[in-house]
C-alpha positions, 0 to 999 in steps of 0.5 A: 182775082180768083181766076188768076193763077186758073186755066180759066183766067183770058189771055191779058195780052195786049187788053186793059185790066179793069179793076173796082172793088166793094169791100177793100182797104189799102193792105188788101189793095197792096196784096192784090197788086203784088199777086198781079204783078207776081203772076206777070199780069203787068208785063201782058196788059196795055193798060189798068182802068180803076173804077169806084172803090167804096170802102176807100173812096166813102171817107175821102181823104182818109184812105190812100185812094186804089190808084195811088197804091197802084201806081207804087206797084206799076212804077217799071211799066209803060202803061196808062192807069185811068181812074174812071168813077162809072163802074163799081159799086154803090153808085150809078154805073155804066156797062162794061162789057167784057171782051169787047174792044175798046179804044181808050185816047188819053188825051180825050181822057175817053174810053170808046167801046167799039164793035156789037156787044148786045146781041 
């Protein structure tokens, strides 16, 4: 979120936004979003992985959960928004490369990190 707006932040053309957050509530995700989507980040990705949000997620039920918010933000656009609990904080996580390419089949509900990552 700090690199948007920067000269530092990659093209989003075309690649999948991955998102998860330690500290969060639904007002901040509701802030986030919006900057997204103000900065036409929307407009540029091919999709929106979610991965495990601590602060929502802990208390279950209490808190709208972050893909729920997303979904208000993202209603005019034609991508996938996976919700995936194997990134994020305070759990066990999986690597996720940055910059890698990756296949996501829907269907499958699968997410497929193709080529060299670990040099």
């Amino acid at each position: 979120m700090h690199l948007v707006g920067t000269k530092y932040l990659p093209d989003m053309t075309d690649k999948i936004l991955f998102i998860e957050s330690y500290r969060t509530s639904p007002n901040e995700c509701q802030r986030r979003f919006e900057h997204l989507r103000l900065a036409g980040m929307f407009d540029k990705v091919k999709a929106v992985v979610i991965g495990y949000n601590y602060d929502l997620q802990k208390n279950g039920d209490s808190y709208p959960q972050m893909e729920d918010i997303l979904l208000q933000y993202t209603k005019q656009y034609d991508f996938p928004i996976i919700k995936c609990n194997d990134f994020g904080h305070k759990i066990a996580n999986s690597i996720v490369p940055v910059g890698v390419d990756t296949k996501i089949d829907i269907e499958k509900k699968k997410i497929e990190f193709i080529g060299e990552f670990l040099k």
